[in-house]
C-alpha positions in Angstrom: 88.6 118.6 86.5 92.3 118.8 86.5 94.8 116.2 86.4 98.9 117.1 85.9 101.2 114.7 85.3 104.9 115.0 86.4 108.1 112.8 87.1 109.1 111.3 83.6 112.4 111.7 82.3 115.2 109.7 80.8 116.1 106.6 82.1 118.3 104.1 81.4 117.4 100.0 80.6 116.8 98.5 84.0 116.4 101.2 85.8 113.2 102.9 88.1 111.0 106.2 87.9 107.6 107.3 89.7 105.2 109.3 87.5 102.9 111.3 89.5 99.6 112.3 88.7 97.9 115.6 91.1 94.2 115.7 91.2 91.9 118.6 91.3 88.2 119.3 90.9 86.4 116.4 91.6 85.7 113.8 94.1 89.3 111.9 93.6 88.6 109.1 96.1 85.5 108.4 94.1 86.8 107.7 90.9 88.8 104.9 89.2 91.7 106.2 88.2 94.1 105.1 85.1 97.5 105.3 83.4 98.2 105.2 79.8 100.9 105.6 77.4 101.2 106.4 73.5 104.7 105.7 71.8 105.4 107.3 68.7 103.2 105.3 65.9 101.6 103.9 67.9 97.8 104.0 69.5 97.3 104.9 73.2 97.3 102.0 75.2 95.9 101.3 78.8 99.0 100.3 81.5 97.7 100.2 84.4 94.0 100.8 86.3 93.2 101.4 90.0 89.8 101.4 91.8 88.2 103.9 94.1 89.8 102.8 97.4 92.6 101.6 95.6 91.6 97.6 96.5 91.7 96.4 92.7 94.5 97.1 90.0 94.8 95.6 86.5 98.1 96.0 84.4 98.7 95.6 80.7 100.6 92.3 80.6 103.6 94.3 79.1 104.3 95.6 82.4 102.6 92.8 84.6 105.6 92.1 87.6 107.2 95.8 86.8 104.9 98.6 87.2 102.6 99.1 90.1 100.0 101.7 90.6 98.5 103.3 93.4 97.0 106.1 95.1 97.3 108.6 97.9 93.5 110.0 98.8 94.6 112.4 101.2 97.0 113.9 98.7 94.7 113.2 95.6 97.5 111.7 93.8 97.8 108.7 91.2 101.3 107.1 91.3 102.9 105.1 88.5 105.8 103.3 90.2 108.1 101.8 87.2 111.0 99.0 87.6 113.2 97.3 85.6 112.3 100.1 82.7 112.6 98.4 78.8 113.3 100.8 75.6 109.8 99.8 74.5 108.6 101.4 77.3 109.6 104.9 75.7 106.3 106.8 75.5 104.4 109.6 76.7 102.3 108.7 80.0 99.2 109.9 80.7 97.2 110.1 83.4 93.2 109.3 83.2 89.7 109.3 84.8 86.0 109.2 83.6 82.6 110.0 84.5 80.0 107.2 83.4 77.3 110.1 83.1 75.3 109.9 80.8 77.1 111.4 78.7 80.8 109.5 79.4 83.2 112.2 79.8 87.0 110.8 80.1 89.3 113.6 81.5 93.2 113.0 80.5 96.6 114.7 82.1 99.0 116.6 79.4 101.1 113.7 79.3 104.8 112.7 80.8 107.7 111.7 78.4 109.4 108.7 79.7 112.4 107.9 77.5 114.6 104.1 78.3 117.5 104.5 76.8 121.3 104.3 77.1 
């Protein structure tokens, strides 16, 4: 399993980016796939989560009306479109999936910074 995770950067307050995360080794369609974030100080935190088919998303309410996730099958690629970008949302982005198993295995990208700042 291999997940890489591209398109942070700085932005400025207000403004948009789209993270990208590119699949590899595994069954992407099959899995629920997720985004986190970790600022400095802080714990990782779950942003945003998409099902397998992409039918069902659930956001943080921190980002609820300014993020949206989705996902391109074909391309086996998670996508983290972000609007309206706030300082606090400064932090490194990852992207994640898991398999239930037994045993639970949780697989993680190498992380994106996204900086908001002017």
């Amino acid at each position: 399993v291999q997940l890489v995770d591209s398109g942070g950067g700085l932005v400025q307050p207000g403004g948009s980016l789209t993270l990208s995360c590119a699949a590899s080794g595994f069954t992407f369609s099959t899995y629920r796939m997720r985004w986190f974030r970790q600022a400095p100080g802080k714990e990782r935190e779950l942003v945003a989560s998409i099902s397998s088919g992409g039918e069902i998303t659930h956001y943080a309410d921190s980002v609820e009306g300014r993020f949206t996730i989705s996902r391109d099958d074909a391309k086996k690629t998670l996508y983290l479109q972000m609007n309206s970008l706030k300082p606090e949302d400064t932090a490194v982005y990852y992207c994640n999936t898991y398999y239930v198993g037994p045993p639970f295995q949780a697989y993680w990208g190498q992380g994106t910074q996204v900086t908001v700042s002017s």
